[in-house]
Residue, then its C-alpha position, 0 to 999 in steps of 0.5 A: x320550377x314553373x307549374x304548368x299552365x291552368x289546372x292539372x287535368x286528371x281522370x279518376x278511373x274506378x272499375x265499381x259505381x256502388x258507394x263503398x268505403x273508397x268511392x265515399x272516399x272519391x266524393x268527398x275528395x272532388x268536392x274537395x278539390x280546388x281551382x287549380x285541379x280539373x278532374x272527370x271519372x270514368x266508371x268501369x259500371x252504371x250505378x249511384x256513384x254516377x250521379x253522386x258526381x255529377x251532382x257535384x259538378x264532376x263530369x262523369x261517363x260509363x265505360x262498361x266492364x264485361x261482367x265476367x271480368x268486372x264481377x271476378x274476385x280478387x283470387x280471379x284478377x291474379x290468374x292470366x285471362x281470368x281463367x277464362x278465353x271470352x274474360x280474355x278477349x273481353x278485357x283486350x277490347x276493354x283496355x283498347x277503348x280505355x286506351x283510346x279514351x285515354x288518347x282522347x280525353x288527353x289528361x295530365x295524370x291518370x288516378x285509379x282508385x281500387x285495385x281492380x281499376x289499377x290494373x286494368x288502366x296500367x297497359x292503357x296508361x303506359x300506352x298513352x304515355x300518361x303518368x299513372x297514380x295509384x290511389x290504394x286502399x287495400x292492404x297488400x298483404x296475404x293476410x287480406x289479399x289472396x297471395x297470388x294478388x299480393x305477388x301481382x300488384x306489387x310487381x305492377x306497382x313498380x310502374x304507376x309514377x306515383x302511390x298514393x295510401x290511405x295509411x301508413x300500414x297500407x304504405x308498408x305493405x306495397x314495396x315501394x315509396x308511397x305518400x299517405x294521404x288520409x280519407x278525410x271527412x266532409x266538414x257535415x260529418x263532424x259534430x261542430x260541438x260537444x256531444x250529449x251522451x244518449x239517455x237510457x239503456x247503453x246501446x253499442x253498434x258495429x257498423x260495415x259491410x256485413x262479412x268476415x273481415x268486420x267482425x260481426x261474428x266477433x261482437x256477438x261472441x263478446x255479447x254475453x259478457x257485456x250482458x252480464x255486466x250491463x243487461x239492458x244494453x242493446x246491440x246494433x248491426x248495421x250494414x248488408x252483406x255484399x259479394x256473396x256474404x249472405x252465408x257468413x251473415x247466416x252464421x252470425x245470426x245462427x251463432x247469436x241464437x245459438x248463445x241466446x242472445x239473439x233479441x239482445x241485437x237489432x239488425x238494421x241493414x244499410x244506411x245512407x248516411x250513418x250519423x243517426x246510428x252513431x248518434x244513438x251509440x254509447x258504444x261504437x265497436x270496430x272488430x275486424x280480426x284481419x288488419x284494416x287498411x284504415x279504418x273509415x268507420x272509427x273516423x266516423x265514429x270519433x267525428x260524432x264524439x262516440x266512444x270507439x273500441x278498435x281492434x289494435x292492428x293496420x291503419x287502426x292505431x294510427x288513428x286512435x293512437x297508443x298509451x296514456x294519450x289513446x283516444x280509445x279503447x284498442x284490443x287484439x284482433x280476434x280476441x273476443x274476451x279483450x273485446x266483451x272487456x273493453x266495452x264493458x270499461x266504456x260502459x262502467x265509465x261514461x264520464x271518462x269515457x265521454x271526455x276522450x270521445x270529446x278528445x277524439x272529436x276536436x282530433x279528427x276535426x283537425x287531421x281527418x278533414x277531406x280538403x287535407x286529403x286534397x291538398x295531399x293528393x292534389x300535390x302528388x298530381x302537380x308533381x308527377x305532372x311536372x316530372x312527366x313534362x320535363x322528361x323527353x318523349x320516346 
């Protein structure tokens, strides 16, 4: 089988420009990419991932989504016309000037990469009798989606030529054959030696987005226990709520007063780059009580040699694994006992605890690399490419 001549030619497709979890994600794999791939992105949105790419040298250009359809939730995508006639016509004139895109840019392959983005390129990409790969980092699952969405992307996800997974537990909930690529990290995001535990006072973090599926709430509740067992430890929020989730940080805030533990938790808001935090934590804690995808922030957590509690559900165990070999401390989800427990079993044993954090560190720095992900999908492109070459045009 011969590949075809000079580089795959693929457009990325992603409906946001805001840096969160997928589109970190989508930088780390173009910088990534090797010579035999040519990649440019179009954004649904103006905002810092736009410049992030171009400073890698990816060409990148807005195609700017009305805001009704662009800022609709999840719940919205599922209803016909998003609910709205002007939504309607909006999205009619979006998907022509994507098709038309599409036919003029004239790529290999067309890569989305969040929901919203798969939908909307499917009737565009189909038109241009383009092959569709979709990059997804959601569970599809109506414990993490709205049912209506779940029923939806699983009936569309029979169309794209080929998925793509973060994990293995998003892969099991889409219905059909899918290839698990990992969000792997840059090589800077890796500690290249043994870490040194902090000094002082043990310090434990929870670092996302501030909102119910990460678990703040959670951890504060877990809080007392830790103080009783480890008084001066501190604790440290970090992240910023983000659609619409002002209302759930003020319940947190609020249930901390309420337990009076409230200048016991530092919270810092969003961070650039969140090396710093971790590298002060004796402590990294992932509480989402609903199953995660995958489980970026544990990743990160191991790649600065951080000892991590996680919640035992989705793309989680995959990363830290199970049994005598764990390279962590794992727990119920939702379980706010099992989780005050399993912070106090790090707290009680630094020595052990810092060993299988270094276990974590050379694991990650071996299987979560960003040019595996790469290679991953970068094969998946190469092989839908040939298939669609081989197969005659209508």
């Amino acid at each position: 089988m011969t590949a075809p001549p000079g580089p795959v030619r693929v457009l990325v497709l992603d409906h946001t420009a805001r840096p969160s979890g997928a589109e970190l994600a989508l930088l780390r794999l173009c910088e990534a990419l090797g010579p035999d791939v040519s990649v440019r992105c179009v954004l649904f949105a103006d905002g810092p991932l736009v410049g992030r790419l171009r400073t890698l040298g990816v060409p990148t250009r807005v195609l700017p989504l009305d805001r009704r359809v662009g800022g609709a939730s999840r719940t919205a995508l599922a209803r016909p016309a998003l609910g709205h006639l002007r939504s309607a016509f909006a999205l009619v004139r979006f998907q022509r000037d994507l098709l038309r895109l599409i036919r003029v840019t004239g790529p290999d392959v067309v890569h989305t990469t969040s929901l919203k983005a798969d939908l909307l390129a499917l009737l565009p990409a189909v038109l241009a009798r383009r092959p569709l790969v979709w990059h997804i980092h959601d569970r599809i699952a109506s414990d993490y989606l709205p049912r209506a969405l779940v029923r939806l992307v699983r009936v569309a996800a029979l169309v794209p030529a080929a998925l793509v997974a973060n994990s293995r537990a998003t892969a099991s909930t889409l219905g059909r054959s899918a290839v698990v690529a990992y969000p792997g990290l840059a090589p800077g995001q890796v500690r290249p030696g043994r870490r040194t535990p902090p000094s002082g006072p043990p310090v434990v973090g929870l670092l996302g987005r501030i909102s119910p599926t990460k678990g703040q709430l959670e951890l504060v509740r877990a809080v007392p226990f830790v103080l009783r067992r480890h008084p001066g430890t501190t604790f440290r929020m970090v992240g910023a709520p983000t659609f619409g989730e002002h209302e759930y940080e003020a319940v947190v805030r609020a249930e901390a007063e309420r337990l009076g533990v409230a200048p016991s938790i530092t919270w810092v808001g969003a961070v650039t780059d969140p090396s710093d935090e971790l590298d002060r934590l004796a402590v990294l804690v992932h509480a989402s009580p609903v199953p995660e995808p995958f489980g970026q922030v544990v990743v990160e957590g191991m790649a600065r040699g951080v000892p991590v509690v996680a919640t035992d559900a989705g793309g989680v165990p995959e990363i830290v694994g199970r049994g005598a070999q764990a390279l962590g401390e794992l727990v119920a989800p939702g379980d706010v006992r099992a989780l005050g427990e399993a912070i106090v079993a790090v707290l009680d044993d630094p020595v052990g605890s810092a060993e299988r954090a270094e276990r974590a560190r050379v694991t990650v720095a071996e299987r979560f690399t960003a040019r595996r992900t790469a290679q991953t999908v970068t094969a998946v492109w190469w092989d839908v490419t040939r298939r669609s070459r081989r197969a005659p045009r209508p």
